[in-house]
MDAnalysis code that builds the backbone (N, CA, C; Angstrom):
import MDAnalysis as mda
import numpy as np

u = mda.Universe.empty(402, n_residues=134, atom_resindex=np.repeat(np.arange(134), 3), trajectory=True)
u.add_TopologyAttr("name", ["N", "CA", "C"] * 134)
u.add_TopologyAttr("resid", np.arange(1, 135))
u.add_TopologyAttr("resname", ["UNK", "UNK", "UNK", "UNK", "UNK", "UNK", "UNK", "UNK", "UNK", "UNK", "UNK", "UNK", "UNK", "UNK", "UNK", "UNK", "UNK", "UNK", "UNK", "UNK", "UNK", "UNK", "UNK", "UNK", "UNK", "UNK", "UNK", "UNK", "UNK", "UNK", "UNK", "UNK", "UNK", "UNK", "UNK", "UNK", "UNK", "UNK", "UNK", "UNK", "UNK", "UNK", "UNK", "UNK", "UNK", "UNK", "UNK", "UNK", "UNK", "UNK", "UNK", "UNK", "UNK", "UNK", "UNK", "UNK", "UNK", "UNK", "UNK", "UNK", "UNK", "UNK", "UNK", "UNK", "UNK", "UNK", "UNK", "UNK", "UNK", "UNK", "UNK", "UNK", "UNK", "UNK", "UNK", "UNK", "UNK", "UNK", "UNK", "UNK", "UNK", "UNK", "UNK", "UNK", "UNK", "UNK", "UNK", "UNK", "UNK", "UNK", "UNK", "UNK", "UNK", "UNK", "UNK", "UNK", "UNK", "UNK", "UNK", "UNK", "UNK", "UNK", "UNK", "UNK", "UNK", "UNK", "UNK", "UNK", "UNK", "UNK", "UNK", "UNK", "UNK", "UNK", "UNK", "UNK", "UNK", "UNK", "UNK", "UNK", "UNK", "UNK", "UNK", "UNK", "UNK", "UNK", "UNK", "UNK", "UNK", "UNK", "UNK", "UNK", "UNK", "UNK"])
u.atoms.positions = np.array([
    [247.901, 145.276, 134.314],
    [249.157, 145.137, 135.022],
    [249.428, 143.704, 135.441],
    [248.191, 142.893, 135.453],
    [249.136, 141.259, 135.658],
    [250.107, 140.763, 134.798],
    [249.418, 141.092, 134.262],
    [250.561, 140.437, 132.808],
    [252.375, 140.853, 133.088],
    [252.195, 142.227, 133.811],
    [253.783, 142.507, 133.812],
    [254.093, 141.158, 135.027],
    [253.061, 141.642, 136.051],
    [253.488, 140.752, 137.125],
    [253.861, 139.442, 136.812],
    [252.881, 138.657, 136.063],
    [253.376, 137.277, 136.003],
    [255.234, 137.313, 135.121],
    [254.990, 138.090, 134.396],
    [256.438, 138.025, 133.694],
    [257.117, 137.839, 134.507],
    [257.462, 138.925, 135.460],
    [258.161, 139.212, 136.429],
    [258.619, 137.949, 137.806],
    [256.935, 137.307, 137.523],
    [257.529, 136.242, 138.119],
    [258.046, 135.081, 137.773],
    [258.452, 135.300, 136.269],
    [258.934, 134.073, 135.736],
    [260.212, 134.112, 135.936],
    [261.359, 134.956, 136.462],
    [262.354, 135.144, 137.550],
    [263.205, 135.642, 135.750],
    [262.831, 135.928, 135.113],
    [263.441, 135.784, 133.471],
    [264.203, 137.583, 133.690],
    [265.232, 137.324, 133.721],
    [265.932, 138.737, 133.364],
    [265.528, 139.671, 132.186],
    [265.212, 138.776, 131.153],
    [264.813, 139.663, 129.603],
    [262.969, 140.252, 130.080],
    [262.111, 139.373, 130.453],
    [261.223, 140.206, 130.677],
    [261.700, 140.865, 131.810],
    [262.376, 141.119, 133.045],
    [262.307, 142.143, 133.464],
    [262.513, 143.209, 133.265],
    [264.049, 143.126, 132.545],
    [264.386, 144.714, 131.464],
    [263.245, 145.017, 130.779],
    [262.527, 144.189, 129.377],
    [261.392, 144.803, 128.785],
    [260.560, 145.180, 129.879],
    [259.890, 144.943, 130.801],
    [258.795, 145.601, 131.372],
    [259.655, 146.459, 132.545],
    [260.817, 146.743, 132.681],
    [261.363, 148.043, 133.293],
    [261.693, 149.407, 132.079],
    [262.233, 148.840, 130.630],
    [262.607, 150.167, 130.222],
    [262.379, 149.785, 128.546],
    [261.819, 148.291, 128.455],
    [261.840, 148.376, 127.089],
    [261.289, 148.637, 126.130],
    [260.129, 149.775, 126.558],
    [259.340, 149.714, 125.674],
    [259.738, 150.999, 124.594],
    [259.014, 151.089, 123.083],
    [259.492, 152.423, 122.415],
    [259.812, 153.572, 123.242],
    [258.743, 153.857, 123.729],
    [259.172, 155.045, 124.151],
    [259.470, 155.958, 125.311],
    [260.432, 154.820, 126.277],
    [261.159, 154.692, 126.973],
    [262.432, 154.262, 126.833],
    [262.704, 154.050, 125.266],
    [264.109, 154.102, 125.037],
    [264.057, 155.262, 124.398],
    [263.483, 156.035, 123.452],
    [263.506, 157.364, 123.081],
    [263.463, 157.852, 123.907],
    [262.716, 158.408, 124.983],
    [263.223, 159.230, 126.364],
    [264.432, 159.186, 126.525],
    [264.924, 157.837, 126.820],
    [266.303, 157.895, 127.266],
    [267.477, 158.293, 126.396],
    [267.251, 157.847, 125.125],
    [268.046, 158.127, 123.626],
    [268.060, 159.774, 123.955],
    [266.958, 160.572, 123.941],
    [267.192, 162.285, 124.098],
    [268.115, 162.941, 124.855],
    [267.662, 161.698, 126.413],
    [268.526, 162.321, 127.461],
    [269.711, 162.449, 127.465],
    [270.319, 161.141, 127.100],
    [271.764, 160.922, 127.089],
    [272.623, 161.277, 126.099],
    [271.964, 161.431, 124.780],
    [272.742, 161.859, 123.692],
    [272.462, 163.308, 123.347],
    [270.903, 163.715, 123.451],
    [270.793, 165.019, 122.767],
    [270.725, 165.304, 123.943],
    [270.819, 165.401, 125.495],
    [270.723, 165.971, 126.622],
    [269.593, 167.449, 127.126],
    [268.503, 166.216, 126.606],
    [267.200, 167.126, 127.023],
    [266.994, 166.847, 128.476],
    [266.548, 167.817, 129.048],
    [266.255, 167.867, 130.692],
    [264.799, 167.751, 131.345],
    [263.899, 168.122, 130.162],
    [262.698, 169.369, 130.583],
    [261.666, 168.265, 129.713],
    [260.594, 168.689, 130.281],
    [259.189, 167.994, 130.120],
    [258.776, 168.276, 128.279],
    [259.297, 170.125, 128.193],
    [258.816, 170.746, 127.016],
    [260.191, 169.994, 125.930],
    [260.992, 169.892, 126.914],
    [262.438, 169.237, 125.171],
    [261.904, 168.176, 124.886],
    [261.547, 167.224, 125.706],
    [261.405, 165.747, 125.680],
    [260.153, 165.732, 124.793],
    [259.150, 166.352, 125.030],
    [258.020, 166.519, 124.070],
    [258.001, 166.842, 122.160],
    [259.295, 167.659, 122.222],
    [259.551, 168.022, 120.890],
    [260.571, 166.951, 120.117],
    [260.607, 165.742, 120.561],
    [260.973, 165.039, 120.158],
    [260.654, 164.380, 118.591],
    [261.179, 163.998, 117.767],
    [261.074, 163.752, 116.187],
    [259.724, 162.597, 115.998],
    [259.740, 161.555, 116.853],
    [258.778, 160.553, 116.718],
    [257.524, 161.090, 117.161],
    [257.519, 162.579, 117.666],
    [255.727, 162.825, 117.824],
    [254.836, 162.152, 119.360],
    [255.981, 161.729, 120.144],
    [254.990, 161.398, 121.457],
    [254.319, 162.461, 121.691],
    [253.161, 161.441, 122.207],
    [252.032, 162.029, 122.643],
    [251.797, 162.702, 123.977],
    [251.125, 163.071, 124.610],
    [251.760, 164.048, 126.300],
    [251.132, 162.735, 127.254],
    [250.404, 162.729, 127.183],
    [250.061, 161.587, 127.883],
    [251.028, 160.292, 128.058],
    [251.568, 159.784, 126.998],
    [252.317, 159.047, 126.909],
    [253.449, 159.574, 127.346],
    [253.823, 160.570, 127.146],
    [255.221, 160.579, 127.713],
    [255.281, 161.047, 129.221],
    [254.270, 161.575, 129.755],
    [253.961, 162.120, 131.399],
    [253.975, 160.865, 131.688],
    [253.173, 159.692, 131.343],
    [253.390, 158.262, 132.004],
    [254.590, 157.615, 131.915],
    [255.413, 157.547, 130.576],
    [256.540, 156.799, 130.811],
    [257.524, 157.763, 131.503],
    [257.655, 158.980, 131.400],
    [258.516, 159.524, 132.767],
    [257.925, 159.066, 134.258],
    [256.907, 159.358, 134.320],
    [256.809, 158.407, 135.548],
    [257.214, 157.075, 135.778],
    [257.127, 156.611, 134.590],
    [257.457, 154.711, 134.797],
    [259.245, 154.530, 135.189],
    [259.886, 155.994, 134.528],
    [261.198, 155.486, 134.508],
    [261.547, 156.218, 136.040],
    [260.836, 157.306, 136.203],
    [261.110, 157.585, 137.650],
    [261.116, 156.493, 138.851],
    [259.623, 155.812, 138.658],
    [259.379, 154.926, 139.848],
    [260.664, 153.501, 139.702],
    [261.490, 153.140, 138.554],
    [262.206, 152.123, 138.265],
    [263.744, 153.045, 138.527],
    [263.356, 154.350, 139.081],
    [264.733, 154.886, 139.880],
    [265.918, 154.919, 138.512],
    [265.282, 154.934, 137.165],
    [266.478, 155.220, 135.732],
    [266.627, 156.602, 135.897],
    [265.403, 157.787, 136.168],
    [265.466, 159.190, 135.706],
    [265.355, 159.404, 137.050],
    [265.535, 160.688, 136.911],
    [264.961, 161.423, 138.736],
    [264.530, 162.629, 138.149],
    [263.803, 163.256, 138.981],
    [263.192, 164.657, 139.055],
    [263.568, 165.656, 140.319],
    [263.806, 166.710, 139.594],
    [263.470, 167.962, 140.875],
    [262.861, 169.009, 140.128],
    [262.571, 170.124, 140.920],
    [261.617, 171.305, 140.534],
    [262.652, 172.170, 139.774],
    [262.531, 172.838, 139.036],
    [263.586, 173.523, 138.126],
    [263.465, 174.395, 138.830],
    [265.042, 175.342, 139.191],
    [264.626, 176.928, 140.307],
    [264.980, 177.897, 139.670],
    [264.377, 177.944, 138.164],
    [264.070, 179.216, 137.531],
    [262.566, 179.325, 137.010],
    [261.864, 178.030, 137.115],
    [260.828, 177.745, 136.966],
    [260.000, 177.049, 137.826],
    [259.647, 176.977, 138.548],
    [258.693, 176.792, 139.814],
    [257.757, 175.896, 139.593],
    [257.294, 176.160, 138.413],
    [255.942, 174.618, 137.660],
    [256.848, 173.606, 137.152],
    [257.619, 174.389, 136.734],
    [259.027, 172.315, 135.757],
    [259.645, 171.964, 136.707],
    [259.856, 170.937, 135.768],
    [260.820, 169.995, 136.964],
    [262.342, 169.612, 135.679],
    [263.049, 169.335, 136.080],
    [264.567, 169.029, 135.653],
    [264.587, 167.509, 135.832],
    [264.601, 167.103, 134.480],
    [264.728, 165.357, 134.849],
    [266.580, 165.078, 134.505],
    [266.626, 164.213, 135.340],
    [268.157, 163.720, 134.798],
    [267.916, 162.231, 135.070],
    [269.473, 161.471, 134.672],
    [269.578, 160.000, 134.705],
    [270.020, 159.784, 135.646],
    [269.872, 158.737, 136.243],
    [270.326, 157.939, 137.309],
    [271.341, 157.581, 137.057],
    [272.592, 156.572, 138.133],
    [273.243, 155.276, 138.009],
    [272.858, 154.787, 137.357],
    [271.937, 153.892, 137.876],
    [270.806, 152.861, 137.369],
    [270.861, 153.361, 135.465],
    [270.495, 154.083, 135.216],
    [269.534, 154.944, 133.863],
    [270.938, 155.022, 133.217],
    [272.153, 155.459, 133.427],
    [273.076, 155.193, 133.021],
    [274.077, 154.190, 132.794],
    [273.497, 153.156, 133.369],
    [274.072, 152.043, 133.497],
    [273.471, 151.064, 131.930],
    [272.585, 151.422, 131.582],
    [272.185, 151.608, 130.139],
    [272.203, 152.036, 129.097],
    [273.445, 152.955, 129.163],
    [274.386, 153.367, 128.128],
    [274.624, 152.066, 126.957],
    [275.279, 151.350, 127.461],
    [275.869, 150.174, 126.498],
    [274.774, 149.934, 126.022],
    [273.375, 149.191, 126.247],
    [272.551, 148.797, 125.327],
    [272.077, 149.508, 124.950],
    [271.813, 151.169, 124.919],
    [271.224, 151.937, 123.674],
    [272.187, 151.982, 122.654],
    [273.631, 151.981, 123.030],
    [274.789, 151.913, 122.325],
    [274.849, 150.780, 120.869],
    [274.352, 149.865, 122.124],
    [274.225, 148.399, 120.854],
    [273.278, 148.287, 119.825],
    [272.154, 148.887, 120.257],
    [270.674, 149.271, 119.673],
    [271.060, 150.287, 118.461],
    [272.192, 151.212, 118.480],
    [272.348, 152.053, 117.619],
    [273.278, 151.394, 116.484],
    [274.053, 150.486, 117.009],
    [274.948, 150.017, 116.345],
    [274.200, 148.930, 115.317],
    [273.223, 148.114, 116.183],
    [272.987, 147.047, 115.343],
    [271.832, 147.878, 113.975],
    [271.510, 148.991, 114.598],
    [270.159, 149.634, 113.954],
    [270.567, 150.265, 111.953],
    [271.764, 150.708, 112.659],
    [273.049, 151.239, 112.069],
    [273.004, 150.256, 110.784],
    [273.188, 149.368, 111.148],
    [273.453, 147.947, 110.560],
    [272.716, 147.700, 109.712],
    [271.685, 147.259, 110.296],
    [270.645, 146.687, 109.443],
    [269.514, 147.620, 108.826],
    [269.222, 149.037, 109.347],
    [268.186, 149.732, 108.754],
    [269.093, 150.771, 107.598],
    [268.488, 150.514, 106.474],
    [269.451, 151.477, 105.694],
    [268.813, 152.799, 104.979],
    [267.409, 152.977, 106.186],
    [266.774, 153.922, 105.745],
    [267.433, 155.314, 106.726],
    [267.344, 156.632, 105.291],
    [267.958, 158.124, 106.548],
    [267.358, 158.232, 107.513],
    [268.263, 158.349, 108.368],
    [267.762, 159.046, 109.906],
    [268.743, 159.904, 110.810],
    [267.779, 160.493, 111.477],
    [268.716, 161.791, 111.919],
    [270.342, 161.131, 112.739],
    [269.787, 160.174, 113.270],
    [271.227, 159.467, 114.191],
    [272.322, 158.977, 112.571],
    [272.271, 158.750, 111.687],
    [272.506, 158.192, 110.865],
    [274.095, 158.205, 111.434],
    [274.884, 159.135, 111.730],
    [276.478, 158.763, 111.927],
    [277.071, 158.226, 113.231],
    [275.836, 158.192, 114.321],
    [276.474, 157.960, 115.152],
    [276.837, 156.648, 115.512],
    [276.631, 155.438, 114.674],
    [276.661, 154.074, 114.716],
    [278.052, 153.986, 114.393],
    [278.643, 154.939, 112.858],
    [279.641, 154.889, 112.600],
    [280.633, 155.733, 113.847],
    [280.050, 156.040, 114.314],
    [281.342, 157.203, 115.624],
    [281.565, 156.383, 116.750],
    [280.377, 155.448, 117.360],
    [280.178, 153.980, 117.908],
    [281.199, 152.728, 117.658],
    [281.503, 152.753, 116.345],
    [282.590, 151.676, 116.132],
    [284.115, 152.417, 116.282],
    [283.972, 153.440, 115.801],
    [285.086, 154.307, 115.900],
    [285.395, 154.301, 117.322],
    [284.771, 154.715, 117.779],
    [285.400, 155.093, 119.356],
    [284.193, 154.673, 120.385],
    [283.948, 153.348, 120.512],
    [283.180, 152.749, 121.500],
    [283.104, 153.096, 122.984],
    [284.719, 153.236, 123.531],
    [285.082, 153.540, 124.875],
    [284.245, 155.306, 125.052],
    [284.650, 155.934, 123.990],
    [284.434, 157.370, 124.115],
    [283.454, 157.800, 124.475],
    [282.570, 157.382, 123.266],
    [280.940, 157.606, 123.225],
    [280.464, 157.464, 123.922],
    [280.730, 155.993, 124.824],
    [280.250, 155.351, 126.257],
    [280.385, 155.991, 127.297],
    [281.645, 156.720, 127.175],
    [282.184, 157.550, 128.616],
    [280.939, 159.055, 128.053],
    [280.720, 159.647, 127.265],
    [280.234, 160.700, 126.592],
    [278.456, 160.489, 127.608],
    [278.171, 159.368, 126.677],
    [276.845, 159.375, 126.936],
    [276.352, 158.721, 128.084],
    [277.134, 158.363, 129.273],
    [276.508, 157.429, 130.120],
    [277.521, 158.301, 131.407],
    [277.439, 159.570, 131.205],
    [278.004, 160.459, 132.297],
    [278.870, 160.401, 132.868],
    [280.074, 159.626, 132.199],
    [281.409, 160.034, 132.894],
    [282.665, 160.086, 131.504],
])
């Protein structure tokens, strides 16, 4: 953990985003939430890239404690919890947005997002209002 710290104290905005949300798979968390609108510990797990449980019990915690996701106890289920996005967590709409667009762009291998880069240029305002909760 020094290593984040010293970043952090290099007063640098770009390492602070990377060591608040940039890592893989803490933008896939967030990519699920906001677009495929998974809630639950078990959706987020069945995710296409294969995270691991460990890994993903920690980076939900990481995005909890950086106040992007929140948690409560699910009240049909008593052991889960219901994650959703924050302000904050939504306020990061636009750069997964851009991430899809530029990805769009330059990777010309299939993938399941494959149209939404094109629905992105199409209707930028939309998508934005769509996926970043209002």
């Amino acid at each position: 953990m020094k290593n984040k710290t010293k970043m952090r104290e290099t007063g640098c905005p770009v390492a602070y985003g990377l060591d608040t949300f940039g890592d893989r798979w803490s933008f896939l968390i967030l990519r699920d939430m906001m677009i495929r609108d998974k809630k639950t510990y078990g959706e987020l797990l069945e995710m296409e890239e294969e995270i691991a449980t460990n890994v993903l019990a920690d980076r939900l915690k990481q995005l909890e404690a950086a106040d992007i996701i929140s948690k409560v106890r699910d009240p049909e289920n008593r052991r889960s919890y219901i994650y959703s996005m924050t302000a904050k967590g939504y306020d990061l709409a636009p750069i997964l947005t851009e991430i899809m667009v530029w990805s769009g762009e330059y990777d010309q291998r299939p993938f399941a997002l494959r149209n939404v880069p094109d629905l992105i240029k199409k209707d930028r305002k939309g998508f934005l209002a769509k996926i970043s909760g209002g």
